[in-house]
DOKOLFI-995571 format. One record per atom (N, C-alpha, C, O): residue number from 1; residue in three letters; z, x, y. Coordinates in steps of 0.05 Angstrom, whole numbers. Atoms other than C-alpha are relative to their C-alpha. Layout:
   i  aa     zz     xx     yy
 NUM ALA      Z      X      Y
...
END
This chain:
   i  aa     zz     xx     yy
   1 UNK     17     15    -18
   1 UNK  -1358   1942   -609
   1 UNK    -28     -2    -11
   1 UNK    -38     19    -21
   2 UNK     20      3      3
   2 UNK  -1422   1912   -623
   2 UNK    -21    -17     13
   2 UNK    -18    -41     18
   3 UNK     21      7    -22
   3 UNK  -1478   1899   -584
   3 UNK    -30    -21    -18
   3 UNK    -45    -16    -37
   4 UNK     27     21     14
   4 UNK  -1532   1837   -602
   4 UNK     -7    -12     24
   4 UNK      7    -11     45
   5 UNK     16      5    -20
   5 UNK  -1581   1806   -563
   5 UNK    -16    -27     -2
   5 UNK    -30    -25    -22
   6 UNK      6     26     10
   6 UNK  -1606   1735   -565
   6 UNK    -10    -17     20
   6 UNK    -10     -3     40
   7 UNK      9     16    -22
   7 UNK  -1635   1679   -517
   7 UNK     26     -8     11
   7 UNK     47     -9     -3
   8 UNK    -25     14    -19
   8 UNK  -1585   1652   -466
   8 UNK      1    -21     -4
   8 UNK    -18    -35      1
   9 UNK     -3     27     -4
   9 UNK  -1556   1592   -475
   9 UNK     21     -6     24
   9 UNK     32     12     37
  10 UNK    -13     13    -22
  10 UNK  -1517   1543   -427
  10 UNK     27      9      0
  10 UNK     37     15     22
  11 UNK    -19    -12     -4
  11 UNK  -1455   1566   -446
  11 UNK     11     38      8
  11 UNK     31     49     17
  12 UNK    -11    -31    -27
  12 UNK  -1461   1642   -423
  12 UNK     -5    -18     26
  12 UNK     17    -14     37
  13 UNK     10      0    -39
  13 UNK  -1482   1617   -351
  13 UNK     28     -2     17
  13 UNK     22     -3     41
  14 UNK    -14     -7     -9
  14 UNK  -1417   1622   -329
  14 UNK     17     35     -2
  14 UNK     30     46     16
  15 UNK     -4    -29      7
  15 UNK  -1400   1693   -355
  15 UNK    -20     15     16
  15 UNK    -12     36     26
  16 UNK     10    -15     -8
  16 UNK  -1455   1716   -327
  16 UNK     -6     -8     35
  16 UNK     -7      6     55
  17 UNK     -3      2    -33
  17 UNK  -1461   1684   -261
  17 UNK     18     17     11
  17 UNK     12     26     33
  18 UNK    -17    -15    -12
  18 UNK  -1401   1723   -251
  18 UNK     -1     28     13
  18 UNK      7     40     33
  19 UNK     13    -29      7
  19 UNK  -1434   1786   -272
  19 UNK    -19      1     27
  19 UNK    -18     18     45
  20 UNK     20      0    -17
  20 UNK  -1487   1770   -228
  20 UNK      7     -5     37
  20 UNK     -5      5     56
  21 UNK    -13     -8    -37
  21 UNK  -1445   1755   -157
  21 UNK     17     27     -5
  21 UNK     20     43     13
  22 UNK     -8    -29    -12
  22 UNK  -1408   1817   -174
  22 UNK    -18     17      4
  22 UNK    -11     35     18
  23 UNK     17     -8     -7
  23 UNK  -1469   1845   -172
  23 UNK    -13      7     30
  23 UNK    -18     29     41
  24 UNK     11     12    -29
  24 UNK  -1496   1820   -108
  24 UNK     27      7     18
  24 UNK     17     19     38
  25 UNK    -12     -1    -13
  25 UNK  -1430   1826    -74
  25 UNK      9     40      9
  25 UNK     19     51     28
  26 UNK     -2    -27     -9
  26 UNK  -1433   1902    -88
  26 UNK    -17     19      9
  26 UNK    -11     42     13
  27 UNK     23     -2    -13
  27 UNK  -1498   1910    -62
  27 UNK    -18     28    -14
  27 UNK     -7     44    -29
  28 UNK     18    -30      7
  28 UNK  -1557   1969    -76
  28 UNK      0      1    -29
  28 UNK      2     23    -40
  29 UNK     21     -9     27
  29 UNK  -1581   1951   -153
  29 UNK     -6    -30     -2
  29 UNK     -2    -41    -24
  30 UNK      2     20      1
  30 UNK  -1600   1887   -133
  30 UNK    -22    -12     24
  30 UNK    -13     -7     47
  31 UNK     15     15    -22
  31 UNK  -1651   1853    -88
  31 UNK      5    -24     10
  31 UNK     -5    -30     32
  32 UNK    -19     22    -12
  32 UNK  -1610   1789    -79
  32 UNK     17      9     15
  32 UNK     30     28      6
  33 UNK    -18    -14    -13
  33 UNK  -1566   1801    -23
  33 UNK     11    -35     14
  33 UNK     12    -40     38
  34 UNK    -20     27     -3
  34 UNK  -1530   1723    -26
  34 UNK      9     -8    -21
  34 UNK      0     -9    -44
  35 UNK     -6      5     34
  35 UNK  -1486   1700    -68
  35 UNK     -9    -27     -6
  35 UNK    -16    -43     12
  36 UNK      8     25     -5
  36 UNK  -1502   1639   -102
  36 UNK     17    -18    -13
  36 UNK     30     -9    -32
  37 UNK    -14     25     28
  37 UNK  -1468   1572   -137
  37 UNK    -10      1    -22
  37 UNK    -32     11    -25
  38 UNK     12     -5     17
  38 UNK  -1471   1565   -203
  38 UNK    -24    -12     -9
  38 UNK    -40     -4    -27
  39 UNK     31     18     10
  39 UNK  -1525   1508   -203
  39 UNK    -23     20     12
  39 UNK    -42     29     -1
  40 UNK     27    -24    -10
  40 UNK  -1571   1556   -160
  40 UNK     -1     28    -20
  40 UNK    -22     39    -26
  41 UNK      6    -20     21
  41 UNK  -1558   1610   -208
  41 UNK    -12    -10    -27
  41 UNK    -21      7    -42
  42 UNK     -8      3     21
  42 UNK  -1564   1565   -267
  42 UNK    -39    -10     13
  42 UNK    -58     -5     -2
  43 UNK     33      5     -4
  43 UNK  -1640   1540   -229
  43 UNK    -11     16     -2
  43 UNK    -32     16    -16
  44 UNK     16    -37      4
  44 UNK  -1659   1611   -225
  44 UNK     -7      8    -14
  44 UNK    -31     12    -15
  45 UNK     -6    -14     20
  45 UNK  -1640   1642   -279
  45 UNK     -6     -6    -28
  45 UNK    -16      8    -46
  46 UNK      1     14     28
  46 UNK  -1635   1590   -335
  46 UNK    -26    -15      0
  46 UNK    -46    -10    -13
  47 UNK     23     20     -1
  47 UNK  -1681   1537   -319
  47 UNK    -30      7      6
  47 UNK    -48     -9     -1
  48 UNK     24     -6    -13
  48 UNK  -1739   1574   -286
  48 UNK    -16     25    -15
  48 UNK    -39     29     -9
  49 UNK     15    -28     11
  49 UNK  -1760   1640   -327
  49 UNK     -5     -9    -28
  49 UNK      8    -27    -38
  50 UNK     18      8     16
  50 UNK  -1802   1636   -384
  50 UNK     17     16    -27
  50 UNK     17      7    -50
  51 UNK    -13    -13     24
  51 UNK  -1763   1686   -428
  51 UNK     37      3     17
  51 UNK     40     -1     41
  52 UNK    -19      5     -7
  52 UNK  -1683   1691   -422
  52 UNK     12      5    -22
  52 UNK     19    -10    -41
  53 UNK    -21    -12     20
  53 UNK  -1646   1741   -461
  53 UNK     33      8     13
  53 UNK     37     15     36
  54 UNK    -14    -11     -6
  54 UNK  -1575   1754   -467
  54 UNK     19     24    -18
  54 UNK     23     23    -42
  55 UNK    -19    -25     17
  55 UNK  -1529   1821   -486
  55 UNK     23     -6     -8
  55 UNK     37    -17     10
  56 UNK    -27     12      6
  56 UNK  -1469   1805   -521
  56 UNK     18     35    -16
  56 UNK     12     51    -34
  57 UNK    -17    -21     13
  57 UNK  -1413   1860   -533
  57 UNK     17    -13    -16
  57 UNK     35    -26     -4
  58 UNK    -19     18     16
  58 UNK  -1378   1828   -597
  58 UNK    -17    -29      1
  58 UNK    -37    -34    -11
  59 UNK     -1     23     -5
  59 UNK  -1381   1761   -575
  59 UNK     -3    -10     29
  59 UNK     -8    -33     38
  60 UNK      2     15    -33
  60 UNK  -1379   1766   -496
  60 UNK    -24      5     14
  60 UNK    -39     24      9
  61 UNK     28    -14    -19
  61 UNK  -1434   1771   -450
  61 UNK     -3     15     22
  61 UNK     -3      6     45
  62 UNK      2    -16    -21
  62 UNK  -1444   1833   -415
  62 UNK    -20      3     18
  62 UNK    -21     22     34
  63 UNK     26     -8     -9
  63 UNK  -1514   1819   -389
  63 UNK    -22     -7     -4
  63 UNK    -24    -14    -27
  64 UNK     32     28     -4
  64 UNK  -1585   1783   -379
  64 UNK    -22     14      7
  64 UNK    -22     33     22
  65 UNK     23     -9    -15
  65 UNK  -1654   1795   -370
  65 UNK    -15    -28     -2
  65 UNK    -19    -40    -23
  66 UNK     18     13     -3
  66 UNK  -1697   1742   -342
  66 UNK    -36     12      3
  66 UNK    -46     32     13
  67 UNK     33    -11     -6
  67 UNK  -1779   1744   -348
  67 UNK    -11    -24     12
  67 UNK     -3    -46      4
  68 UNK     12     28    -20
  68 UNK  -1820   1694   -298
  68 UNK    -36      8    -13
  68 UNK    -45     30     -9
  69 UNK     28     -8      4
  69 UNK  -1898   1693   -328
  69 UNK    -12     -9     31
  69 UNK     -7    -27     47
  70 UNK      8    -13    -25
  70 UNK  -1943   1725   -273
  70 UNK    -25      0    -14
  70 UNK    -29     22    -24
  71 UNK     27     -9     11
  71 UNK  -2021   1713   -305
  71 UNK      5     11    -26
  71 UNK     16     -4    -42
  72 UNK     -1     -6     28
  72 UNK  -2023   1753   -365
  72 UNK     19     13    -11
  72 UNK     19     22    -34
  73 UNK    -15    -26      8
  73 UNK  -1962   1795   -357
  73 UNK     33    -19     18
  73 UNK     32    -41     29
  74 UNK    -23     11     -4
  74 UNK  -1884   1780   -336
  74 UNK     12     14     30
  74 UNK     -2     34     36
  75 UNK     -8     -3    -12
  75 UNK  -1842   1791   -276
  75 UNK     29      0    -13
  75 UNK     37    -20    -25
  76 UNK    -29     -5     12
  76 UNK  -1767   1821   -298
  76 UNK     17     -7     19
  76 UNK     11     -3     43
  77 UNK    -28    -12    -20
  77 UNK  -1705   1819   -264
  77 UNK     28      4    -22
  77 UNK     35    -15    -37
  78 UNK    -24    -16     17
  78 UNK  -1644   1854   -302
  78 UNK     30     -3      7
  78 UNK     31     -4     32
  79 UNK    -36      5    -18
  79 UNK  -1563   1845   -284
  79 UNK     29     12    -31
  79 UNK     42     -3    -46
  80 UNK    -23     -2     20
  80 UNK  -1511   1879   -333
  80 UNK     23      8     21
  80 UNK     21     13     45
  81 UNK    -22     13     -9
  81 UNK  -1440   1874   -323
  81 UNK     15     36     16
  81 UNK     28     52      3
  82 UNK     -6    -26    -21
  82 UNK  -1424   1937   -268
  82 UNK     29     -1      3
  82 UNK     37     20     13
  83 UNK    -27      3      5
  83 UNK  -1348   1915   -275
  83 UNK     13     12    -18
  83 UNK     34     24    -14
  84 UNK    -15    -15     24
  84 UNK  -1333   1940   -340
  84 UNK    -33      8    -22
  84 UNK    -37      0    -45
  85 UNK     21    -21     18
  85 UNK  -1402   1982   -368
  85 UNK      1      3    -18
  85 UNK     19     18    -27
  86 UNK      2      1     33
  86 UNK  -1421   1971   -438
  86 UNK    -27     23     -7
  86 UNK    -51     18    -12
  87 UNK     30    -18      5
  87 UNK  -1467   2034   -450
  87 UNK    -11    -12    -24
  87 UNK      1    -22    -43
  88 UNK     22      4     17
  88 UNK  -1529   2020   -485
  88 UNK     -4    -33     -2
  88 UNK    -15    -41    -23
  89 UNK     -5     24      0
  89 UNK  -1522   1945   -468
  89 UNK    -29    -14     12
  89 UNK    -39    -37     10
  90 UNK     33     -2    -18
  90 UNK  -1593   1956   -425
  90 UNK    -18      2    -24
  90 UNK    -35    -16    -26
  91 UNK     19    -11     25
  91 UNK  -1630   1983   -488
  91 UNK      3    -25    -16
  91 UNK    -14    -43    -13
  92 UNK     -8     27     22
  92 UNK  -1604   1929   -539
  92 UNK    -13    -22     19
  92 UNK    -35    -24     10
  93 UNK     13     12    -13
  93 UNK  -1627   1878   -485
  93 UNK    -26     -1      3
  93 UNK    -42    -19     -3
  94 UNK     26      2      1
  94 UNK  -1683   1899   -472
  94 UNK    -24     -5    -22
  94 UNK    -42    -21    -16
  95 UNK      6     -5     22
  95 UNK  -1713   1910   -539
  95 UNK    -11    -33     -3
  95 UNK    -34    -40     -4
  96 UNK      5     27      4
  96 UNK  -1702   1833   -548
  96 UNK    -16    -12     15
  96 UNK    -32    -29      9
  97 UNK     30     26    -22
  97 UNK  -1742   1806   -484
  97 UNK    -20     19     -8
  97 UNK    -37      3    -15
  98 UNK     24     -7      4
  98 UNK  -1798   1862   -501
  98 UNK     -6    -18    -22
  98 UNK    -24    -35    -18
  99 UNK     11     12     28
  99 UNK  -1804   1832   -574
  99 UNK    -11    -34      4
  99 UNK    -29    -45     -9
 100 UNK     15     20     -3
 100 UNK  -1810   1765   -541
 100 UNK    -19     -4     18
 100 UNK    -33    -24     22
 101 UNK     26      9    -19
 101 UNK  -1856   1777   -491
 101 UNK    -27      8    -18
 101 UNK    -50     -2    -16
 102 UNK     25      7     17
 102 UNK  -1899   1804   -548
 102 UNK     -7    -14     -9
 102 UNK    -32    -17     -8
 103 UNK      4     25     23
 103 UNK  -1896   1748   -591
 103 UNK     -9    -19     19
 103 UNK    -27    -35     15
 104 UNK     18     22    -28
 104 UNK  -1908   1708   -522
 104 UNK    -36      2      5
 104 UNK    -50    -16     13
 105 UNK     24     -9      1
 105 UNK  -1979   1747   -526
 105 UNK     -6     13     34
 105 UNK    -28     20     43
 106 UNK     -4    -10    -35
 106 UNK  -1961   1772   -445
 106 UNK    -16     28    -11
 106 UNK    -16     37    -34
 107 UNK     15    -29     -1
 107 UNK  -2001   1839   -436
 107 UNK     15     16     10
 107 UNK     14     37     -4
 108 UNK    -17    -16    -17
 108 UNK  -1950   1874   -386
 108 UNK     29     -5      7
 108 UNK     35    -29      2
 109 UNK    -25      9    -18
 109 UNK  -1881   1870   -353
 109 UNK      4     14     28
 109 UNK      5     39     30
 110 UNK     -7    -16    -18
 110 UNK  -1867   1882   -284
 110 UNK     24      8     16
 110 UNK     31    -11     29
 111 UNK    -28     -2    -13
 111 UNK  -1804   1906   -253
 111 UNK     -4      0     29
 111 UNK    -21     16     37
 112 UNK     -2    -16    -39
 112 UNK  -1799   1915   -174
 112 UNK     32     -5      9
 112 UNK     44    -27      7
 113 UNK     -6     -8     -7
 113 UNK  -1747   1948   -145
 113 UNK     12     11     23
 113 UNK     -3     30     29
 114 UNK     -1    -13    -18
 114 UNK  -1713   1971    -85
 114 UNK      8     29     -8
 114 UNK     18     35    -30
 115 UNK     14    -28      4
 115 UNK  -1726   2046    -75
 115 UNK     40     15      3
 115 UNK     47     37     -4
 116 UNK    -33     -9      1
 116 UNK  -1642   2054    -64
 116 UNK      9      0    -22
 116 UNK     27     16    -26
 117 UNK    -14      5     18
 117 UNK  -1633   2029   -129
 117 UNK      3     28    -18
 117 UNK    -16     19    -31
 118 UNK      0    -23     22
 118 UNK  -1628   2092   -175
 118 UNK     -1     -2    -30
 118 UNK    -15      5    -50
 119 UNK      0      6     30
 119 UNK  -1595   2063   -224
 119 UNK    -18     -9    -17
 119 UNK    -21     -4    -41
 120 UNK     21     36      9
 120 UNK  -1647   2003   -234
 120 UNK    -29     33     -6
 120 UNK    -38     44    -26
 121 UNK     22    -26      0
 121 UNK  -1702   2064   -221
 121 UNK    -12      8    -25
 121 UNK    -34      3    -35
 122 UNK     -3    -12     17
 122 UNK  -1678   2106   -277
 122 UNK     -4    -27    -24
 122 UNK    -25    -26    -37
 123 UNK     -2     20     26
 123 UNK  -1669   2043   -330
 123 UNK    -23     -1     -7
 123 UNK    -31      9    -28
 124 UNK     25      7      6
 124 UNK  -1733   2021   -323
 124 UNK    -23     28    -15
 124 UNK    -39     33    -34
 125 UNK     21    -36      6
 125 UNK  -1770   2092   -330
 125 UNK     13      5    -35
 125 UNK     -2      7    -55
 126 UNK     -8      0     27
 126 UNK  -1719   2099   -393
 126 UNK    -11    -15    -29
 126 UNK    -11    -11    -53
 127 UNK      7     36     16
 127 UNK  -1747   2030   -419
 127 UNK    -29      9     -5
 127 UNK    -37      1    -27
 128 UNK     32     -6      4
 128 UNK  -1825   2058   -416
 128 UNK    -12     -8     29
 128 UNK    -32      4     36
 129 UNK     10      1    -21
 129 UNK  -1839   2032   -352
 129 UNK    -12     24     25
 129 UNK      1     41     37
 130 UNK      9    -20    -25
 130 UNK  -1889   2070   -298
 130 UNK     -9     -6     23
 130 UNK    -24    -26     26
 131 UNK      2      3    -26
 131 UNK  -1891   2078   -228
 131 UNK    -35    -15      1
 131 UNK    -54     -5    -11
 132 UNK     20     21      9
 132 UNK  -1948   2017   -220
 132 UNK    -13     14     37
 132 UNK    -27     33     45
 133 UNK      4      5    -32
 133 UNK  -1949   2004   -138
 133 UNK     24      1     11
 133 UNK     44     -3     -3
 134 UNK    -16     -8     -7
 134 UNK  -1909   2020    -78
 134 UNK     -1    -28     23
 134 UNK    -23    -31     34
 135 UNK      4     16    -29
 135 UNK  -1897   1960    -20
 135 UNK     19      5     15
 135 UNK     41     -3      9
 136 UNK    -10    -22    -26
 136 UNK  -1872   2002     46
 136 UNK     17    -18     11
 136 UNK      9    -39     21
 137 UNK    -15     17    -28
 137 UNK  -1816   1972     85
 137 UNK      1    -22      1
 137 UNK     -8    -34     21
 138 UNK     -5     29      1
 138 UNK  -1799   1906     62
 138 UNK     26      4      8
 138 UNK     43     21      1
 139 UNK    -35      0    -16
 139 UNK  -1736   1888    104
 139 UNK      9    -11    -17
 139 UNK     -4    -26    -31
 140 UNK    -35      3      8
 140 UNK  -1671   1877     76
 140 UNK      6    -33     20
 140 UNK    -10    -39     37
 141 UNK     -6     16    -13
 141 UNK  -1636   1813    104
 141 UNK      4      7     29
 141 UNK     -5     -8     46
 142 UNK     -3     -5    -29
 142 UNK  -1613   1849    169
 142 UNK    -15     18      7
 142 UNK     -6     38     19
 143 UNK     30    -16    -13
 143 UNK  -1685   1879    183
 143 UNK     -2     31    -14
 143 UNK    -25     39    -16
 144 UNK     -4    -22      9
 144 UNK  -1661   1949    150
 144 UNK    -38     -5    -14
 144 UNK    -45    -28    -21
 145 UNK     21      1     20
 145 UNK  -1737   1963    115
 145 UNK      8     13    -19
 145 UNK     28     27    -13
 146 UNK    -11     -3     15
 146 UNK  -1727   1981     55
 146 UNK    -36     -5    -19
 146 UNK    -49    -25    -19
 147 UNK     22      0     15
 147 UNK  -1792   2006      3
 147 UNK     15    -11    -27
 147 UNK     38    -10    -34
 148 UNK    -11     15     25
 148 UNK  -1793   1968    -65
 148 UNK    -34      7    -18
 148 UNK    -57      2    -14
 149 UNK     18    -14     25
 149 UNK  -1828   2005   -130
 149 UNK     -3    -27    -12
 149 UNK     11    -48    -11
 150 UNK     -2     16     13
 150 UNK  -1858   1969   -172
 150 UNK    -11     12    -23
 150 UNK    -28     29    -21
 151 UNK      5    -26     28
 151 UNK  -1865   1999   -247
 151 UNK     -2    -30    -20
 151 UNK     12    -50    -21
 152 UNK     12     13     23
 152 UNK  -1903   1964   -303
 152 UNK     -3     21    -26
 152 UNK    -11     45    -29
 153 UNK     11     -6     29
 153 UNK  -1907   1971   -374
 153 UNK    -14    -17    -18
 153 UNK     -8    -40    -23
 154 UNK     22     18     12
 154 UNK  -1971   1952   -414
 154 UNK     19      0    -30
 154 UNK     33     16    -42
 155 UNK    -12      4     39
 155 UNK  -1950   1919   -485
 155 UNK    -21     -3    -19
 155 UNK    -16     -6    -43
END
């Protein structure tokens, strides 16, 4: 198995949409809590973020990281494939959107978080990311509040 990492094109967006409602459908490492079509994933995801890496095990795609520019610095959101877990598929990923948000000349990246997530938690902290700011009790769709970290790393 070999793990590479590259910009997303049109043809993952169905591999990974998949990735990404099983995601959502299994709730707690995710802040989306609907699933979506693939054109609304493909507005989201593809069309709308400024950077747009994907993880490839071999040849398939286990996994995405979108960056949205936020002023001088990025907004992340992360989704690998929780179906069948490609360790180290987060690291190899990542690596590639840091290198382009340098070369983008971005100053920071920010992640945020719900405070359930663990997994998401831990990644980020692994990745260099530090506890930034905390916003208390943002509800969940069915009012549940629910705190959401938010952890930056300066580049």
């Amino acid at each position: 198995m070999t793990l590479t990492a590259r910009p997303t094109t049109e043809a993952d967006l169905p591999a990974l949409h998949a990735l990404f409602d099983h995601t959502v459908r299994a709730g707690g490492t995710t802040a989306h809590e609907e699933i979506w079509d693939l054109a609304t994933f493909k507005a989201y995801y593809f069309d709308d973020p400024d950077i747009v890496m994907t993880v490839l095990s071999d040849d398939q795609p286990v996994g995405f990281q979108a960056v949205f520019a936020s002023g001088e610095g990025l907004s992340i959101g992360s989704f690998t494939d929780q179906r069948n877990v490609v360790r180290g598929a987060g690291s190899v990923m990542f690596a590639a959107t840091k290198e382009a948000a340098v070369i983008g000349g971005y100053k920071w990246i920010d992640a945020k978080i719900r405070a359930d997530n663990v997994p998401g938690l831990a990644y980020y902290s692994k990745m260099g990311f530090e506890d930034y700011k905390i916003d208390k009790g943002v509800p969940l769709g069915d009012g549940t509040p629910m705190d959401r970290i938010t952890k930056r790393l300066t580049l």
